[in-house]
C-alpha positions as CSV (number, residue, x, y, z in Angstrom):
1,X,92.7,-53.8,79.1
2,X,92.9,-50.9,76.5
3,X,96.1,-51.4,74.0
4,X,98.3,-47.5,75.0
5,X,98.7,-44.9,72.6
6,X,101.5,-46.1,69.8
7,X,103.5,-43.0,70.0
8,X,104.1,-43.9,73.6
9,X,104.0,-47.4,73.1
10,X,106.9,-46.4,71.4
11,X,108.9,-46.0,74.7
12,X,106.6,-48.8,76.3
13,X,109.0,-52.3,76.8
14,X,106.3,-54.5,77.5
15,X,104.6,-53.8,74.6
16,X,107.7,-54.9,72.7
17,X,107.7,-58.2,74.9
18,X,104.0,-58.8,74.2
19,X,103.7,-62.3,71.7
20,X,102.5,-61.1,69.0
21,X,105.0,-58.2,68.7
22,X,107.6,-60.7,68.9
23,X,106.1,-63.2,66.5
24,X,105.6,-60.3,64.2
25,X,108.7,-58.7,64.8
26,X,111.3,-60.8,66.6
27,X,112.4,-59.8,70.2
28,X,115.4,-56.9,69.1
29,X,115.2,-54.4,71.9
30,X,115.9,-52.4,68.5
31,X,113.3,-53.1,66.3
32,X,113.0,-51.0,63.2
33,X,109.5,-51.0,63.6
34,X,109.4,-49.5,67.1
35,X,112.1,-46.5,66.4
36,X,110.0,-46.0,63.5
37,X,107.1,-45.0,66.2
38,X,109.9,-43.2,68.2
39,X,110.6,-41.0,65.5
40,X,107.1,-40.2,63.4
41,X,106.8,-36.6,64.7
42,X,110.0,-35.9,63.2
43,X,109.2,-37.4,59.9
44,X,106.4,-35.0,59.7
45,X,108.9,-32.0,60.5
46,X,111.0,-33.3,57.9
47,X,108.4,-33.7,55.2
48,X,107.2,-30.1,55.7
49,X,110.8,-28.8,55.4
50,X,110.8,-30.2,51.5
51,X,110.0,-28.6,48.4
52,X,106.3,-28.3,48.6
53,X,104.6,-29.2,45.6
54,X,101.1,-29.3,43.9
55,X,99.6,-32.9,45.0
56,X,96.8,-35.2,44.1
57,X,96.9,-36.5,47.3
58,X,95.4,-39.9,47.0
59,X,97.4,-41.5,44.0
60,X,96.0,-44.8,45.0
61,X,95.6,-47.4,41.9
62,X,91.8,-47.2,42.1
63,X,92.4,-43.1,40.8
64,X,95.0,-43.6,37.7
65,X,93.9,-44.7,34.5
66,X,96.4,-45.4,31.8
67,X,95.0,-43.3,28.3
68,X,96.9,-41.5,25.5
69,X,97.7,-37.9,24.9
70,X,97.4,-35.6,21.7
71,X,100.3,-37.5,19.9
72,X,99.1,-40.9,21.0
73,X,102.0,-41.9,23.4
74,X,100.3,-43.7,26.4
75,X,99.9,-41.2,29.2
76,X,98.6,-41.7,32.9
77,X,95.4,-39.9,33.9
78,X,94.5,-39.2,37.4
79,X,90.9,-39.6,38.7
80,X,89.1,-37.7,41.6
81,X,91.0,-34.3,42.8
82,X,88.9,-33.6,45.6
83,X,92.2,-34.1,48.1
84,X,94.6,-32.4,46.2
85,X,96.5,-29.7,47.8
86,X,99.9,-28.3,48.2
87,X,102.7,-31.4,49.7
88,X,105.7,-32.3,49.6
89,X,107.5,-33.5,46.7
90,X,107.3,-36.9,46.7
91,X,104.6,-37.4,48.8
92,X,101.7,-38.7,45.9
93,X,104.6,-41.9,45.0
94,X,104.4,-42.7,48.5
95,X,100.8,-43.4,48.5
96,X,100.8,-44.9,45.2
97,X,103.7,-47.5,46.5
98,X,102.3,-47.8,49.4
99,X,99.7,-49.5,47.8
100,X,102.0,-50.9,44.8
101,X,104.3,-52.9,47.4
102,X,101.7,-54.7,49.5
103,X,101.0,-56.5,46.6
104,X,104.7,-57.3,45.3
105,X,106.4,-60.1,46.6
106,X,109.9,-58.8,48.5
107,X,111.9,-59.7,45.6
108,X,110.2,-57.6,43.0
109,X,110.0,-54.5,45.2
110,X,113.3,-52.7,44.4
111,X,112.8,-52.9,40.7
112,X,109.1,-51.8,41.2
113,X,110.7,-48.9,43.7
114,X,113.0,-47.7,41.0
115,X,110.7,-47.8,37.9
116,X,108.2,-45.8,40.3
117,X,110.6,-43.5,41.1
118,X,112.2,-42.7,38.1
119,X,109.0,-42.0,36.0
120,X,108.0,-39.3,38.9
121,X,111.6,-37.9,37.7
122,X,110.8,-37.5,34.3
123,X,107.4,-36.4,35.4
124,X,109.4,-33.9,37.4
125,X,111.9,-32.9,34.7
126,X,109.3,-32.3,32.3
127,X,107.2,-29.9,34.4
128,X,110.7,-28.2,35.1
129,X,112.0,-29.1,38.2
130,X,115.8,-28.8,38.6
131,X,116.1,-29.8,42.1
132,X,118.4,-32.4,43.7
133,X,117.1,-35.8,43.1
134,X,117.5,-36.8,46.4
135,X,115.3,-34.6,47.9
136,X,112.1,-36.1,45.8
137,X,113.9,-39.8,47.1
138,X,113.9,-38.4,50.9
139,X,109.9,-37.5,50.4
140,X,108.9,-40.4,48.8
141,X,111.1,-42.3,51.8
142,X,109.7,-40.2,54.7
143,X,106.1,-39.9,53.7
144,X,106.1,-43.5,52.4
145,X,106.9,-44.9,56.5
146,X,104.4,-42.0,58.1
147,X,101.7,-43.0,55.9
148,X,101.8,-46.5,55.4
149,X,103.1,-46.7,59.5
150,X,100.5,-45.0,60.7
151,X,97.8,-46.8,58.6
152,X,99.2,-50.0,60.3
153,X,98.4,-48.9,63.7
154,X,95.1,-49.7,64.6
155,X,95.6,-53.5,63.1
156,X,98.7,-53.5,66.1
157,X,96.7,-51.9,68.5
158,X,93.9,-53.9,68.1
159,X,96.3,-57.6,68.3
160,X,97.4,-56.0,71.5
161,X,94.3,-55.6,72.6
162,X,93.3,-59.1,72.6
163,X,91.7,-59.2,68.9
164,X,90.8,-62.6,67.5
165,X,94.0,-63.8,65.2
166,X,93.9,-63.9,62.0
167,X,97.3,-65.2,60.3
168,X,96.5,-63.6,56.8
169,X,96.1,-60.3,58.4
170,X,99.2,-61.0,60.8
171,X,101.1,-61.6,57.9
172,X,100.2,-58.4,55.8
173,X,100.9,-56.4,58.6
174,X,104.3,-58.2,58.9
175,X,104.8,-56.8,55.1
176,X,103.7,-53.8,55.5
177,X,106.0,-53.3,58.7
178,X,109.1,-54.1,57.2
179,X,108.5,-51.6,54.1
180,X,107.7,-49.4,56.7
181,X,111.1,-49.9,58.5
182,X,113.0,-50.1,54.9
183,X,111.6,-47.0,53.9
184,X,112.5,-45.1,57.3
185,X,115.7,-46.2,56.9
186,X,116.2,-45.0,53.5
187,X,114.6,-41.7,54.5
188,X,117.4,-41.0,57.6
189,X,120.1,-42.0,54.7
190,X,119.0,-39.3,52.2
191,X,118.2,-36.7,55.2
192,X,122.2,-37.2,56.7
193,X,123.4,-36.8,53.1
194,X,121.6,-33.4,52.3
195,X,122.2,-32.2,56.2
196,X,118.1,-32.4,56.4
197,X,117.6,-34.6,59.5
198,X,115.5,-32.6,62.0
């Protein structure tokens, strides 16, 4: 039969029951996964309640090049505006981790994390923000969960569905889930400290 909708798969406990959820995720009626789903509408409201900021809007490896400016210090160029638009603060590290930590074994992703988000800092700082570092941390947080979350979805629904198994795959999704739940996490943190969550 056809795999539901994930937002209200969300509410769904059978889906949860389903084998390959529990293989993928374990059998915790409180998955961080699943109250990731839960709460994705109110990640959005969150994200549009931030600082909004110019954005490139698809930082993804393939569009940085690394070059030198006038004084010959290495600088990083970014290719192919054509999305760029107006975002929240913290949105264009998401999509560039995003990509970054699917590629980092779990042991090298805090220090990658950090370095990632302190050069947008400094990026930050020299264009003249003044703002309260956590709030670029809870944008980063939030929009990395929505956007890697909902990328993840149509691999689930598909499993669900009855799709052929394929263990590789399985097991990227598997990754990608649990940055997903570390990163919603992280974002509910950082929105209780500054009073933000919606």
């Amino acid at each position: 039969g056809e795999s539901p909708g994930f937002f209200a798969a969300a509410d769904d406990a059978g889906v949860w029951r389903h084998p390959v959820v529990v293989r993928l995720f374990g059998a915790s009626p409180t998955n961080p996964f699943r109250r990731f789903l839960a709460d994705a509408e109110r990640f959005a409201v969150l994200l549009d309640a931030l600082p909004q900021v110019l954005c490139h809007r698809d930082a993804d490896p393939d569009n940085l090049r690394l070059g030198s400016g006038a004084d010959g210090a290495p600088e990083t160029i970014a290719l192919d505006w054509a999305l760029a638009g107006i975002g929240p603060v913290g949105e264009d590290l998401a999509a560039l981790a995003s990509a970054a930590f699917l590629n980092v074994g779990d042991a090298e992703r805090e220090p990658v994390q950090e370095a990632l988000l302190h050069g947008y800092r400094d990026g930050l700082a020299e264009a003249g923000w003044r703002g309260d570092e956590r709030l670029f941390r809870l944008g980063f947080s939030a929009a990395a969960a929505l956007r890697l979350g909902l990328l993840s979805l149509p691999f689930l629904e598909r499993r669900l569905a009855g799709g052929e198994g394929d263990l590789p795959a399985d097991r990227l999704f598997a990754r990608a889930a649990a940055f997903v739940s570390r990163s919603a996490a992280d974002a509910w943190m950082l929105a209780d400290a500054l009073g933000a969550r919606p």
